[in-house]
DSSP file (Angstrom, degrees, kcal/mol; ACC not computed):
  #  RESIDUE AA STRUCTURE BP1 BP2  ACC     N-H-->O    O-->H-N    N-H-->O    O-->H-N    TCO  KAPPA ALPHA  PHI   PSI    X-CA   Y-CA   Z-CA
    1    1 A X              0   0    0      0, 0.0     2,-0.1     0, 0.0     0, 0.0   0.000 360.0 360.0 360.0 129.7  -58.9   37.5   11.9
    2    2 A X        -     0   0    0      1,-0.1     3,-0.2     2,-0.0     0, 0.0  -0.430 360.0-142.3 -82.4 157.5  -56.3   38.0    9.1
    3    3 A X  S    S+     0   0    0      1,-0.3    -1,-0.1    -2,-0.1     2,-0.0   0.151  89.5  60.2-120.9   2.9  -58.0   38.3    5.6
    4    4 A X  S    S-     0   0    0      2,-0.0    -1,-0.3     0, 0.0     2,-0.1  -0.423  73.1-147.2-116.1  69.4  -54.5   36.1    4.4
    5    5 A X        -     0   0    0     -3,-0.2    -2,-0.0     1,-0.1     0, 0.0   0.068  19.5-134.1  47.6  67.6  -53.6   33.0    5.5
    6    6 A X        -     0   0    0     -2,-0.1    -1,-0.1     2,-0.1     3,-0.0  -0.483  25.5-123.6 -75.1 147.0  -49.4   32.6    5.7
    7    7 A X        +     0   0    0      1,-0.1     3,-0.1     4,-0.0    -1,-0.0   0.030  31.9 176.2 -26.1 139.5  -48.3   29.4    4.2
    8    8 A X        +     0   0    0      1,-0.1     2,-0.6    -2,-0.0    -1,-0.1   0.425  66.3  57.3-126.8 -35.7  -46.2   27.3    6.3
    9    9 A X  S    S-     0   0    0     -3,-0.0    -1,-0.1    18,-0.0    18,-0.1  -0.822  85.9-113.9 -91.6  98.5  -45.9   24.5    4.1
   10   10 A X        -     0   0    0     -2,-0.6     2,-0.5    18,-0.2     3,-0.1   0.123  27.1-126.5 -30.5 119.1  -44.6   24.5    0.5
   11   11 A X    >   -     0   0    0      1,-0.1     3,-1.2     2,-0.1    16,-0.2  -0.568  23.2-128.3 -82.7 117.3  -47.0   23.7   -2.3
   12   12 A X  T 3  S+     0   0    0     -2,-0.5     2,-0.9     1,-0.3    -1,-0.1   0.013  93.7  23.5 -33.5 150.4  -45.7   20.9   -4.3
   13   13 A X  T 3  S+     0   0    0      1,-0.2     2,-0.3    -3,-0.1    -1,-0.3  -0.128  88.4 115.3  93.6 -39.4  -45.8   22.1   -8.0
   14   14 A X    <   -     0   0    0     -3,-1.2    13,-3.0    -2,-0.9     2,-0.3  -0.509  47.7-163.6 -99.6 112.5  -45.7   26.0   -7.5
   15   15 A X  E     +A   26   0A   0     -2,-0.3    24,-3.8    11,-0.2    23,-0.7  -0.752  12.1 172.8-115.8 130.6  -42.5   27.5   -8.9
   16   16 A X  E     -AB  25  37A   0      9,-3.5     9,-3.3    -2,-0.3     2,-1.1  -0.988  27.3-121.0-148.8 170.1  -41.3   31.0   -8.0
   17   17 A X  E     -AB  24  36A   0     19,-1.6    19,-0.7     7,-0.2     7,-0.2  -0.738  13.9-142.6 -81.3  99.1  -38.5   33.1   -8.5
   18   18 A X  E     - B   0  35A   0      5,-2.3     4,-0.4    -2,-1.1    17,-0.2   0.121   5.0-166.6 -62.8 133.7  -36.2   34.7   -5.8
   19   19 A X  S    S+     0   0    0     15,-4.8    -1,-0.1     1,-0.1    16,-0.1   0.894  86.8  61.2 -81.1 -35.0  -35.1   38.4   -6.7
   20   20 A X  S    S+     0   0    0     14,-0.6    -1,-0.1     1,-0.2    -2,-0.1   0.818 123.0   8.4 -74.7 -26.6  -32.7   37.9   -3.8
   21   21 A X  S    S-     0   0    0     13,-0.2    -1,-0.2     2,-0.1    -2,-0.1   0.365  96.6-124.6-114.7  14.5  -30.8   35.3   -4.6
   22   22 A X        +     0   0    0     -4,-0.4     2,-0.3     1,-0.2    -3,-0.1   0.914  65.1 125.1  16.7  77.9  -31.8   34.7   -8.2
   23   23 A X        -     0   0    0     -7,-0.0    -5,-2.3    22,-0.0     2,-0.6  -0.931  62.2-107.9-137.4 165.7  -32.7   31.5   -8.0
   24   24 A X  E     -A   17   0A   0     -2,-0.3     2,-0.3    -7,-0.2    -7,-0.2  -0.864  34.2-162.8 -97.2 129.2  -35.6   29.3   -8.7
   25   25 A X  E     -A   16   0A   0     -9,-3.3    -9,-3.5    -2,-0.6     2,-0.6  -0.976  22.6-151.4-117.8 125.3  -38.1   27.7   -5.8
   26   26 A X  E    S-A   15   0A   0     -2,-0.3   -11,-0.2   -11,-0.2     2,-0.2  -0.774  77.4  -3.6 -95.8 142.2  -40.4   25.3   -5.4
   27   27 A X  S    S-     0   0    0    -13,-3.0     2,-1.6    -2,-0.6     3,-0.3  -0.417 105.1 -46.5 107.5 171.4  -42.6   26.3   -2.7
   28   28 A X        +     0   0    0      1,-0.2   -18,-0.2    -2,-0.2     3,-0.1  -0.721  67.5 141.3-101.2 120.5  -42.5   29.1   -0.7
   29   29 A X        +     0   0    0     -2,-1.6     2,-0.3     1,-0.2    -1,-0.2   0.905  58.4  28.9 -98.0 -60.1  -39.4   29.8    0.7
   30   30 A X  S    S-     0   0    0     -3,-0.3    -1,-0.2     1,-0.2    -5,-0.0  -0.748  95.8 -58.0-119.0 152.7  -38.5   33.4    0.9
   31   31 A X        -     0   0    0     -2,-0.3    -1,-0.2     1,-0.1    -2,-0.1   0.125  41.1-121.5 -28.3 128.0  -40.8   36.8    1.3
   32   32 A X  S >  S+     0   0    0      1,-0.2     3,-1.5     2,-0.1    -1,-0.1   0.832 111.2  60.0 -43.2 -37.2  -43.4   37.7   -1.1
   33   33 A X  T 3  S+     0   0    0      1,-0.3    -1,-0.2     3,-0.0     3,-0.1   0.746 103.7  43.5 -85.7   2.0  -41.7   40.8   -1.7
   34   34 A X  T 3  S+     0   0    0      1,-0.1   -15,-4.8   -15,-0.1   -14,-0.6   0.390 111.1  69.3-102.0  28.9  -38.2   39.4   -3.1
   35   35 A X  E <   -B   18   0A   0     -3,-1.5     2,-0.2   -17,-0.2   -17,-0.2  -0.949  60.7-147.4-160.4 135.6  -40.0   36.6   -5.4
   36   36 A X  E     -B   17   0A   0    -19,-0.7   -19,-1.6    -2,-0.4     2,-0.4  -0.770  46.1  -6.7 -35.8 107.9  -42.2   36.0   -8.5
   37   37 A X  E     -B   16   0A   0      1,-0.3   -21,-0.1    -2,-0.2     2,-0.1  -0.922  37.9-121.2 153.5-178.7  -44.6   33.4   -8.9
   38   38 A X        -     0   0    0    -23,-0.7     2,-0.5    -2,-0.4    -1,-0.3   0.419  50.1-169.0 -83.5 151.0  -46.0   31.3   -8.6
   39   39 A X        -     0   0    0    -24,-3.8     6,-0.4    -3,-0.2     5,-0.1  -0.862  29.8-138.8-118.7 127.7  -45.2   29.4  -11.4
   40   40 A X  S    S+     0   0    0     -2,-0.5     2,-0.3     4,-0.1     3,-0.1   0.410  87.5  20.6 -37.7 -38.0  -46.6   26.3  -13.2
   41   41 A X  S  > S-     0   0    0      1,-0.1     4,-1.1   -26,-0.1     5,-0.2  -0.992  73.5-116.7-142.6 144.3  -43.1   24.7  -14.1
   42   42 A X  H  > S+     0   0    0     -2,-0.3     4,-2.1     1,-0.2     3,-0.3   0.899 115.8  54.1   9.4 -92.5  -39.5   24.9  -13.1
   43   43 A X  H  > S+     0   0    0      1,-0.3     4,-2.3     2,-0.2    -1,-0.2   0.897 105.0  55.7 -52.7 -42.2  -38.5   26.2  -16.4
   44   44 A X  H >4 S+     0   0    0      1,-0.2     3,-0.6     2,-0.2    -1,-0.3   0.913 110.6  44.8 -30.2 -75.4  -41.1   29.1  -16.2
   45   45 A X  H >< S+     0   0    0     -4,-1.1     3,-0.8    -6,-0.4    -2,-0.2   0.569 107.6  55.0  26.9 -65.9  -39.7   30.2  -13.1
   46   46 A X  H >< S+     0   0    0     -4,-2.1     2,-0.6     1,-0.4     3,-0.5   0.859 110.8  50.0 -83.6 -29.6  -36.0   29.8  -14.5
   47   47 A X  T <X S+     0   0    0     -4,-2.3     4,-1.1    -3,-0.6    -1,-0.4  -0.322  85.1 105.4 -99.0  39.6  -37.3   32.4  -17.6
   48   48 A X  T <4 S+     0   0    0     -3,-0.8    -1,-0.2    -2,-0.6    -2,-0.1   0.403  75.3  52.8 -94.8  -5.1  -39.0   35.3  -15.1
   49   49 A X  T X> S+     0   0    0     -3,-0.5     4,-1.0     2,-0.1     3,-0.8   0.531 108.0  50.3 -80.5 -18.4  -36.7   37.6  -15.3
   50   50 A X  H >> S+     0   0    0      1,-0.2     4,-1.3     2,-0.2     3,-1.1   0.990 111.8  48.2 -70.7 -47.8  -36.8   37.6  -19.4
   51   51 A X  H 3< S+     0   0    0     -4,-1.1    -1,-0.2     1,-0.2    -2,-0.1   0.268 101.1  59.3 -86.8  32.7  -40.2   38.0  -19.6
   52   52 A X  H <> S+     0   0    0     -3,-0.8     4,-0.7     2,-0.1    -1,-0.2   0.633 113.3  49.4 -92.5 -34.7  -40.2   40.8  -17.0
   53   53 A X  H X< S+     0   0    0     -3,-1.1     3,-3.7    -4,-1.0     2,-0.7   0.974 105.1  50.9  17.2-128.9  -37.9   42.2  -19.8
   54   54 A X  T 3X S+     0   0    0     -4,-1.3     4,-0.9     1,-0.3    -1,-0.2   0.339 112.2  46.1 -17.4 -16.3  -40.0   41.5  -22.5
   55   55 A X  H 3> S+     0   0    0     -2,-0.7     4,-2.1    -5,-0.2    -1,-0.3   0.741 110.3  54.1-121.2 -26.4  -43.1   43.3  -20.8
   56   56 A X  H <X S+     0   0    0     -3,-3.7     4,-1.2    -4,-0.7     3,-0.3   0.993 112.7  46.1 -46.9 -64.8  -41.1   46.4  -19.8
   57   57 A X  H  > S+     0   0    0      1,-0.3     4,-1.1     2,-0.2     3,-0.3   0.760 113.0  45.1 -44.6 -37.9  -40.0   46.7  -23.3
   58   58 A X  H  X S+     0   0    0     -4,-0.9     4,-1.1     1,-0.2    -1,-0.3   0.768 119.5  44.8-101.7 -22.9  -43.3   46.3  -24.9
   59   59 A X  H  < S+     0   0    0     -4,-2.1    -1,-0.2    -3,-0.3    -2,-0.2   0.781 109.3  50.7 -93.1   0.7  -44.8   48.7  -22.3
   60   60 A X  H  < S+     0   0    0     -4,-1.2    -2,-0.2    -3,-0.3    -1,-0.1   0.737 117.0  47.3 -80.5 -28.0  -42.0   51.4  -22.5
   61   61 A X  H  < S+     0   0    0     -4,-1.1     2,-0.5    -5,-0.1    -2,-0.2   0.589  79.3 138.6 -83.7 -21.9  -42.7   51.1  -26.6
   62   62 A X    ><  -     0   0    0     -4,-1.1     3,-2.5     1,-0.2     5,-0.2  -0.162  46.2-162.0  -9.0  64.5  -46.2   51.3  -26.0
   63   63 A X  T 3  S+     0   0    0     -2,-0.5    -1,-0.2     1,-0.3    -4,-0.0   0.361  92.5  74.2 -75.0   4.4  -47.6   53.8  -28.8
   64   64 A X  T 3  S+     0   0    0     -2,-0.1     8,-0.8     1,-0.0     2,-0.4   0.704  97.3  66.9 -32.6 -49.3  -50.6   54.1  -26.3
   65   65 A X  B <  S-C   71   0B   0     -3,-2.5     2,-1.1     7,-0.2     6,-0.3  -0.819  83.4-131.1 -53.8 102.9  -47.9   56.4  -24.3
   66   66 A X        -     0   0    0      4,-0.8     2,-0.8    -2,-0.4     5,-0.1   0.231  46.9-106.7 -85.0  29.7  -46.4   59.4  -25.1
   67   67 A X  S    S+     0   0    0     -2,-1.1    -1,-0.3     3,-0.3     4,-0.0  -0.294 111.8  83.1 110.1 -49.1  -43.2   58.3  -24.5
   68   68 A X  S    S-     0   0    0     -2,-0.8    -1,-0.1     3,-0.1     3,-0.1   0.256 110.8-102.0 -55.0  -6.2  -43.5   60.5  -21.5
   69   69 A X  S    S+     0   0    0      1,-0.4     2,-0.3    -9,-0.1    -1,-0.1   0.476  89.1 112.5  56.9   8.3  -45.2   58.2  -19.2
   70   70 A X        -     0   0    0      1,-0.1    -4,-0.8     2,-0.0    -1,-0.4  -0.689  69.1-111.3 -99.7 168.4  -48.3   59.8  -19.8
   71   71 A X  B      C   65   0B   0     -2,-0.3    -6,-0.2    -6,-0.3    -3,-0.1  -0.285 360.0 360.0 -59.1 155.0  -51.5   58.6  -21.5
   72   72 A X              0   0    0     -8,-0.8    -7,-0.2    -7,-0.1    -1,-0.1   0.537 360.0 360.0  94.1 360.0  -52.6   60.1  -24.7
């Protein structure tokens, strides 16, 4: 018995991004591994690559880090 369930049918409402064609979808359309999500609206969605950004930066600045990619 598989311990995941695959989708066959899009969930209304569920927003994601594709990394492959960098676009936005509702539903699931394309492979877990090229897409982001889900998200709650559209416009989320359309802003997943900025704040993939934004959280690289704030963990590459991370004064938790020594800059090195180590702890400490």
């Amino acid at each position: 018995m598989a311990l995941f369930k695959k989708r066959t049918e899009p969930k209304a409402g569920e927003w994601y991004y594709c990394l492959q064609h960098k676009t936005v979808e509702e539903g699931v359309q394309c492979p877990a591994k090229n897409r982001f999500g889900p998200y709650a609206s559209r416009t989320a969605a359309e802003h997943a690559m900025e704040k993939v950004r934004e959280r690289n930066e704030e963990w590459d600045n991370d004064p938790a880090w020594g800059g090195d990619g180590s702890a400490g």
